[in-house]
C-alpha positions in Angstrom: -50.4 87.4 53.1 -51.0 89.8 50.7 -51.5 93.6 52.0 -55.0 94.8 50.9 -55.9 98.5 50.9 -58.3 99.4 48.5 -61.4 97.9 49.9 -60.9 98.3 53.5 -59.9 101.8 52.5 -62.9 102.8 51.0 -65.3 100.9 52.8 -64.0 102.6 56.1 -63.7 105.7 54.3 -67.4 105.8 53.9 -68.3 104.0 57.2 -66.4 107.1 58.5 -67.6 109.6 56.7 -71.4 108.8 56.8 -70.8 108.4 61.1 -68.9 111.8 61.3 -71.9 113.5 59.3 -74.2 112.4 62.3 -72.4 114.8 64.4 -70.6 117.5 62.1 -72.7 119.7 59.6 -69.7 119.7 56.3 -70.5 120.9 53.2 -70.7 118.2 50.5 -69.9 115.2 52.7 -72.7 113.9 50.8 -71.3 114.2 47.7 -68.1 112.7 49.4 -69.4 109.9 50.7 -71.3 108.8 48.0 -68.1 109.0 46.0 -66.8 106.4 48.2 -69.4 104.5 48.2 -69.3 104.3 44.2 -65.4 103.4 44.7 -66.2 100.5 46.9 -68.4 99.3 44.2 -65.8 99.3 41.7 -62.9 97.8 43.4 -64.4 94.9 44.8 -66.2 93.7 41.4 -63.2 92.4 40.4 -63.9 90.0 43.2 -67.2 88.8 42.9 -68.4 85.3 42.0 -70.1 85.0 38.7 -73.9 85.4 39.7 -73.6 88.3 42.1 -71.3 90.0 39.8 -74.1 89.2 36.8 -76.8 91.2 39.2 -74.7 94.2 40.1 -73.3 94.6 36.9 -77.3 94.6 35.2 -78.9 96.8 37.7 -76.3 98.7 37.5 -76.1 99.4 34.1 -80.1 99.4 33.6 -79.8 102.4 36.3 -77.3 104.6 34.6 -79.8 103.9 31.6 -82.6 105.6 33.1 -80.7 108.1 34.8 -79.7 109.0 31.2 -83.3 108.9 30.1 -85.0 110.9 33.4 -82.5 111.8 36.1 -80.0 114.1 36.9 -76.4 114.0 39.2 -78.6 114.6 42.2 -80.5 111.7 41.7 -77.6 109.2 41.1 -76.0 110.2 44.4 -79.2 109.8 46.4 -79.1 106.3 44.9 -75.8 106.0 45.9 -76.6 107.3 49.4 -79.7 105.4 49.5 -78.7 102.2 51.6 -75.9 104.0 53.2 -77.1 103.8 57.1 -78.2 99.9 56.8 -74.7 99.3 55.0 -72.9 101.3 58.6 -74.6 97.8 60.3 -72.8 95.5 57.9 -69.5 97.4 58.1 -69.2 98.1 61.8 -71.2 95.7 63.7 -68.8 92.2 63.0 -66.4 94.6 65.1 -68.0 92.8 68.4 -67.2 89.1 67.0 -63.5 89.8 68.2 -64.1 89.8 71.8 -67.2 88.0 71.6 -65.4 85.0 69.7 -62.2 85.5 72.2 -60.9 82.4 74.0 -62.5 84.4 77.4 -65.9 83.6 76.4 -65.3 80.7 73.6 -64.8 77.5 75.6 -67.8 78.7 77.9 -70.0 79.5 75.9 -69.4 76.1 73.9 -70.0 74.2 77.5 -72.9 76.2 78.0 -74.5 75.0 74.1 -73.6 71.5 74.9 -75.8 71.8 78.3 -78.6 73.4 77.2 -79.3 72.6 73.8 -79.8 68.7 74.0 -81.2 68.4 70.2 -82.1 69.7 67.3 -85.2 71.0 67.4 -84.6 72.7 70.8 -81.9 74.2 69.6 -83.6 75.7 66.2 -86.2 76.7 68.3 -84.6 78.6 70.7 -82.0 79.9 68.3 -85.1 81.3 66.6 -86.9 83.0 69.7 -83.9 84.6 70.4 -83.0 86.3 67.2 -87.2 87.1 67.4 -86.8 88.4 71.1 -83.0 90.1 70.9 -83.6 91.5 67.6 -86.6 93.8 68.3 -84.5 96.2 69.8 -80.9 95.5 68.0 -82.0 95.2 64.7 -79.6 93.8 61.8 -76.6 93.8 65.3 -78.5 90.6 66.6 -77.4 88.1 63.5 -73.8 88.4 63.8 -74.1 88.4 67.5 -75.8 85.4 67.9 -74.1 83.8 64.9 -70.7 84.1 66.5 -72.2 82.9 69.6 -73.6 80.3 68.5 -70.3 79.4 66.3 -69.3 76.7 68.3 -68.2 73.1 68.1 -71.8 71.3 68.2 -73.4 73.7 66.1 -70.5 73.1 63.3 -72.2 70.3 61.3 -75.6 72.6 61.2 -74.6 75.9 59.6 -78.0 75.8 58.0 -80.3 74.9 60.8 -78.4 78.3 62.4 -78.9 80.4 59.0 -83.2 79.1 59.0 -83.4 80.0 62.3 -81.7 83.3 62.4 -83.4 84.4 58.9 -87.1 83.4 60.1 -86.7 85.1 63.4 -85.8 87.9 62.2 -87.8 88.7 59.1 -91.1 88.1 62.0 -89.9 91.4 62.7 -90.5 93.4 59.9 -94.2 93.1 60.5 -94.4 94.7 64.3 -90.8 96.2 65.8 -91.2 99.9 65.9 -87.2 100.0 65.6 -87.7 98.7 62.2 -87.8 101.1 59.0 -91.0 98.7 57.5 -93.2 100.5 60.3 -91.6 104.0 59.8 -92.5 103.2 56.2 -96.2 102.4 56.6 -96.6 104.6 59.4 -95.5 107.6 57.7 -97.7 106.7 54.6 -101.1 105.5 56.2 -103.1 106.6 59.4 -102.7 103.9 60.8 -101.7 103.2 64.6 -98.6 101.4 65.5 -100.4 99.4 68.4 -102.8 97.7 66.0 -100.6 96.8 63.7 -97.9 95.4 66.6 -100.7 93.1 67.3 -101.0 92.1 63.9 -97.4 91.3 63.4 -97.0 89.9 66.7 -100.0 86.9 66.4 -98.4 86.1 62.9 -95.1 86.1 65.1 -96.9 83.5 67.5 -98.4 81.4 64.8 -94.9 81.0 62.9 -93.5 80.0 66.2 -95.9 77.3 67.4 -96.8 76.1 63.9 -92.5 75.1 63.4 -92.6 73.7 67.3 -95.4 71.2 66.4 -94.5 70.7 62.6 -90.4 70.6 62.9 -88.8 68.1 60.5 -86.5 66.3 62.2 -84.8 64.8 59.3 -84.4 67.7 57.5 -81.3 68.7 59.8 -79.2 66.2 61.2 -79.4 65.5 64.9 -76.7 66.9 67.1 -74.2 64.6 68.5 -74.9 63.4 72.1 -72.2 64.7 74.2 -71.3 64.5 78.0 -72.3 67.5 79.8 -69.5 70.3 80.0 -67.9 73.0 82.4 -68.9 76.4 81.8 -67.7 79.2 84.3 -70.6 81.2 85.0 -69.2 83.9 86.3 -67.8 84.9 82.4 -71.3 84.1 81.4 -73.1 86.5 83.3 -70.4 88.5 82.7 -70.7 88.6 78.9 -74.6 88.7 79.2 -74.9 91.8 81.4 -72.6 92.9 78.4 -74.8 92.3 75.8 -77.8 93.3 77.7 -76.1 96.6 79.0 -75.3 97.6 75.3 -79.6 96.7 74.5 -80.2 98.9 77.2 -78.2 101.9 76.6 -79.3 101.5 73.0 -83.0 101.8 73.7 -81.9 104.9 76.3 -80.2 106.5 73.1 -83.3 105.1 70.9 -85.6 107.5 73.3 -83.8 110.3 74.3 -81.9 111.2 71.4 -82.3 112.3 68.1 -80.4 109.4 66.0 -82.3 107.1 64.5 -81.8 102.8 65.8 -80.1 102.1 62.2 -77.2 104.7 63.2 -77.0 104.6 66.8 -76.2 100.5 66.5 -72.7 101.2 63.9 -71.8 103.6 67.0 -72.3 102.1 70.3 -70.6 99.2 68.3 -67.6 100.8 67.5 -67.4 102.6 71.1 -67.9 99.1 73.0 -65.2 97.0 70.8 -63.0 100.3 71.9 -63.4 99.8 75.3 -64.7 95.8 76.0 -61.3 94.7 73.6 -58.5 96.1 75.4 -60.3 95.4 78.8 -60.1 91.8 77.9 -57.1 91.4 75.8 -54.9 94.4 76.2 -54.0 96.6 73.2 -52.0 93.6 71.0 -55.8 92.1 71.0 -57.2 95.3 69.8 -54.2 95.6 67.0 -54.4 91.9 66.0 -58.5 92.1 65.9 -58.5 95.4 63.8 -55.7 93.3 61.2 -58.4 90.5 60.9 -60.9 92.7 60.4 -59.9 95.2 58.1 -57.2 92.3 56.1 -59.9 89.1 56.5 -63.5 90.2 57.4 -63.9 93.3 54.8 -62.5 91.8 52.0 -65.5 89.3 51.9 -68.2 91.8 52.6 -68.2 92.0 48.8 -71.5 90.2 48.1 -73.8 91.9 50.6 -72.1 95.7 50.3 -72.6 95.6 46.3 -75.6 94.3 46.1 -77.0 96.9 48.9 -75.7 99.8 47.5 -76.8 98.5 43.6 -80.3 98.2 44.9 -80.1 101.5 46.1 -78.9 103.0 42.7 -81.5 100.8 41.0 -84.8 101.5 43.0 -84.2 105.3 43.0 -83.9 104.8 38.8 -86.9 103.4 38.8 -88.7 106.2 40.6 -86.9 108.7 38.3 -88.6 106.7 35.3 -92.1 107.3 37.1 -92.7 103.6 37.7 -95.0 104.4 40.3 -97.2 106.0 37.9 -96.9 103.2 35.4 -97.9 101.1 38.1 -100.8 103.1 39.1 -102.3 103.6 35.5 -101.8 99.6 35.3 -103.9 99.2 38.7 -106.5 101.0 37.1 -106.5 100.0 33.8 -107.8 96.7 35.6 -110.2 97.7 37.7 -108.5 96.7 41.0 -109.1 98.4 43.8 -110.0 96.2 46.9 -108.0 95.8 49.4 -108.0 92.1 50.0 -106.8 91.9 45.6 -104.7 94.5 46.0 -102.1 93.2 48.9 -101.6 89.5 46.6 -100.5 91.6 43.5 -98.4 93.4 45.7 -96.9 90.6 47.1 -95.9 89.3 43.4 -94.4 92.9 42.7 -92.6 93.3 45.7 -91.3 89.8 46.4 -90.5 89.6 41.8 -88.7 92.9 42.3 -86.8 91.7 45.2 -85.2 89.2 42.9 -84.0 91.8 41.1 -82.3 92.9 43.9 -84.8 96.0 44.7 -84.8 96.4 48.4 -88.7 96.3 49.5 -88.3 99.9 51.1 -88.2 101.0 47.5 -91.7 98.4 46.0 -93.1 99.7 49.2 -93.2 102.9 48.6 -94.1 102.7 44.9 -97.0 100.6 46.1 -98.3 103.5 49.1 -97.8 105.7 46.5 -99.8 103.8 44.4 -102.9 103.4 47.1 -102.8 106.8 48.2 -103.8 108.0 44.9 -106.6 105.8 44.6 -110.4 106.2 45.5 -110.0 104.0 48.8 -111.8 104.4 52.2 -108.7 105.5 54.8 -110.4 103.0 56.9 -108.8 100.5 54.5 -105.5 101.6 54.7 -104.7 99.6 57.6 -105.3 96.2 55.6 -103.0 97.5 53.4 -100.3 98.6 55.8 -100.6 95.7 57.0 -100.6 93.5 54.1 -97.3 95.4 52.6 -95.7 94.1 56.0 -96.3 90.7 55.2 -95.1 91.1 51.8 -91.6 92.8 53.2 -91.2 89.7 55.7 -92.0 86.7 53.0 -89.3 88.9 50.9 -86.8 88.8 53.5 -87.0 84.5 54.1 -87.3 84.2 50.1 -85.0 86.5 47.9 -81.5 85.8 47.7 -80.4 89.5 47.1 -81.9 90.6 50.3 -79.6 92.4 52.6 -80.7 89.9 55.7 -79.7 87.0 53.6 -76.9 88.8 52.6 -75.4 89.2 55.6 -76.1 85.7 56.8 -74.7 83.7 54.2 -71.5 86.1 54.6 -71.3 84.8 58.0 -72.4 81.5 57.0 -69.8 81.5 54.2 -72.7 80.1 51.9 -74.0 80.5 48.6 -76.9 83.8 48.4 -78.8 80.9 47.1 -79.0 78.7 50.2 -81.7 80.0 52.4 -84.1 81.4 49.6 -83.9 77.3 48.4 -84.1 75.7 52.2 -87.0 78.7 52.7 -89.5 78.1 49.8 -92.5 76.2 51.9 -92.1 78.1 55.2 -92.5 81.5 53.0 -95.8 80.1 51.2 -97.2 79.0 54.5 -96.1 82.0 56.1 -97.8 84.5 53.9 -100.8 82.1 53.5 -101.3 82.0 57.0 -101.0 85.9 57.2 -103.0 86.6 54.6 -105.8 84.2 56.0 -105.3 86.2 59.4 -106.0 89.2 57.7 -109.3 88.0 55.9 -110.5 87.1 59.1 -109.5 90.6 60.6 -111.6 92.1 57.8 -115.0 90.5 57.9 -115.0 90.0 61.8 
C-alpha cells in the first residue's frame, strides 16, 4: 500500500492546531490554521469525483471573485476558519469506530440486532428514535456511532434504510436541541425563549415520528432476512453501553460547567476516550494498527465532506462581503413582503436553493435575521420567524446533497452525495408542510 502523507498531514495538522487553540492563547494560530485548512483543500482535489470537484472548484472560484471585488485577507481567512469546529467532528470523531467496531463488541452486538430488530420497519424506526434521542446531546458524534453499530451482518443489504433513518433523526434536531448552533443562531438574533421554541420543534419531532410509524413503506426497503435468534454476552453489552452513556454524561457535565462550547468538547473527549478505551481493550498494537487505518484508510476519503465544508465556509462569508444581505433586504421590500407567515416560504426557497449551492444554512440564516431585523416587524413576530428559519434549516439538512450531515453519512455509507437528497424528496415536502401548517395554527390560535 501506498504511504500517504499529505492529507492526513494537513488534516491533523489543523485538527491539532484548532484543538490546541482551545487551551493555548498563540499569536497567529489563526492565521496558521487557516493555512492548513487551505492546504487540505488543495491536496485532496486531485482526488475528488467529477461533481463534488465541479462544486468546490465554482464556489471556490466565485469566492475569490468577490473577495477581489469587496474583501480583504482578513475576510478570506475567516472563511477559511468558518467551518473549522464542525469539520474537528468529522476529523476526530470516526476515532471511536476502532474499538467500537473491534471483534470485543462485533459479534455481540450483531446477536443482539438479530434479537431485537425482527423487521424492517422496527428496525428503521428505532434506528431513527435513537439517532433523535442520542443525538440531542452528542450532536454530529451520534451518526458514526450508531452507523458503526449498526454495521452489522443483517443490516448489510439495507445501507439506505440506515442512511434515511440516521438523516431524518437527526435533522428533527435542528428545530429544538439547545446543543445545536440553529438555536444559538435564532436565539442570539430574536427575543425569543428557548422553551417555546423546544416545544415547537419537539411536536414537529412527534408528528414526523408517528406519521412514518403509521405510513412506512414496506416495499420501499427490502425486508430483513429471518434469522434464528443469536448469542450475545451481555455482560460486553452493558459494558459498551455504560461506555457510551458515561462519555454522554461527562459531556453534558463539560457542556455545563465549562466554558467550551458542545461542537469542541465532542473532537476532545473523543480523542481522550479512544486514548484510553483502545489500549484497555486491545493493548498498544491495537492502538498502532487503528491509528494506520485511520490516518492511511479513513482520512483519505474524508475528501467529499471536508472540501465541501470548508468551501461553503469560504463561499457564504463572500457573499456577506458582497452585501447580499442588503440586496436581499432591498428585494423584500421592493415587493412589499413583510408578513411573517410570506416571509418564512421565501425563505425556505433561499435557504434550501442556496444549500444546493453548497451554502451551509448558518450562513442564509443569518442573512435572513439580518434581513427581518431591519424591517418594520412587531418583536412579537419574531418567534414565527425563528421558528420558521428552523424548519427551513431541518428540510435543508434531509434535502441538499452538499449538506455536511449528508456529507458525512454518505462517507460512512460509501454512497453517492446524491443518494439521500433523491430517497428524501417526499418526506422533506411533507415535513415542512406539516410544520408549516403547525405554525399557522400556532398563529391564529
Amino acid at each position: 500500500m501506498k504511504f500517504k502523507f499529505f492529507r492526513p498531514f494537513f488534516v491533523l495538522s489543523m485538527g491539532i492546531m484548532f484543538l490546541t487553540s482551545l487551551f493555548v492563547d498563540i499569536p497567529g494560530i489563526e492565521v496558521a490554521i487557516a493555512i492548513f485548512t487551505a492546504l487540505t483543500l488543495f491536496s485532496y482535489l486531485p482526488y475528488l469525483s467529477r461533481v463534488p470537484l465541479t462544486v468546490v472548484i465554482i464556489l471556490n472560484v466565485t469566492a475569490v471573485i468577490f473577495y477581489i471585488i469587496g474583501g480583504t485577507m482578513d475576510d478570506v481567512i475567516e472563511g477559511l476558519l468558518m467551518n473549522t469546529a464542525v469539520l474537528m467532528i468529522f476529523i476526530f470523531v470516526p476515532l471511536l469506530s476502532i474499538p467500537i467496531t473491534s471483534p470485543r463488541y462485533l459479534k455481540d452486538i450483531t446477536g443482539i440486532m438479530k434479537t431485537s430488530f425482527k423487521n424492517t420497519k422496527q428496525s428503521y424506526n428505532a434506528l431513527k428514535l435513537g439517532t433523535f434521542s442520542i443525538g440531542a446531546v452528542l450532536n454530529v458524534g451520534t451518526l458514526p456511532i450508531l452507523y458503526y453499530l449498526t454495521d452489522t451482518e443483517q443490516f448489510k443489504d439495507h445501507k439506505v434504510m440506515r442512511m434515511a433513518a440516521l438523516n431524518r433523526g437527526f435533522a428533527l434536531l435542528f428545530a429544538w436541541s439547545p446543543y445545536f448552533i440553529s438555536i444559538a443562531v435564532v436565539l442570539s438574533y430574536f427575543e425569543v425563549q428557548w422553551i417555546t421554541i423546544a416545544a415547537y420543534g419537539l411536536a414537529l419531532a412527534v408528528i414526523s415520528m408517528v406519521a412514518e410509524w403509521f405510513l412506512f413503506n414496506n416495499n420501499k426497503y427490502s425486508e430483513m432476512p429471518s434469522s434464528p435468534p443469536a448469542y450475545y454476552n451481555k455482560c460486553r453489552l452493558i459494558e459498551l453501553s455504560v461506555i457510551m452513556i458515561g462519555m454522554t454524561v461527562l459531556i453534558i457535565v463539560l457542556d455545563v460547567f465549562s466554558d467550551f462550547a458542545i461542537v469542541n468538547i465532542i473532537p476532545l473527549v473523543a480523542i481522550i476516550l479512544f486514548f484510553i478505551w483502545t489500549p484497555v481493550i486491545g493493548g498498544v498494537e491495537k492502538v498502532v494498527r487503528g491509528l494506520k487505518s485511520y490516518t492511511q484508510e479513513r482520512i483519505p476519503k474524508m475528501g467529499n465532506e471536508l472540501l465541501v465544508f470548508i468551501s461553503a465556509g469560504v463561499f457564504g462569508t463572500s457573499l456577506l462581503v458582497v452585501g447580499f444581505d442588503t440586496l436581499l433586504i432591498n428585494t423584500l421590500e421592493a415587493a412589499g413582503v413583510d408578513h411573517v407567515l410570506l416571509l418564512i416560504p421565501i425563505f425556505a426557497v433561499m435557504i434550501i436553493g442556496l444549500a444546493f449551492l453548497s451554502v451551509h444554512p448558518i450562513i442564509s440564516i443569518t442573512i435572513a435575521s439580518l434581513a427581518v431585523l431591519s424591517m418594520d416587524m412587531d418583536v412579537s413576530d419574531h418567534y414565527y420567524i425563528a421558528v420558521g428559519l428552523l424548519l427551513n434549516w431541518s428540510v435543508t439538512v434531509n434535502l441538499s446533497p452538499f449538506t455536511g450531515i449528508n456529507l458525512l453519512i454518505s462517507s460512512l455509507a460509501d454512497r453517492s452525495i446524491f443518494t439521500l437528497p433523491k430517497h428524501n424528496v417526499l418526506y422533506s415536502l411533507a415535513l415542512w408542510a406539516a410544520g408549516y401548517a403547525l405554525l399557522v395554527v400556532i398563529y391564529f390560535v
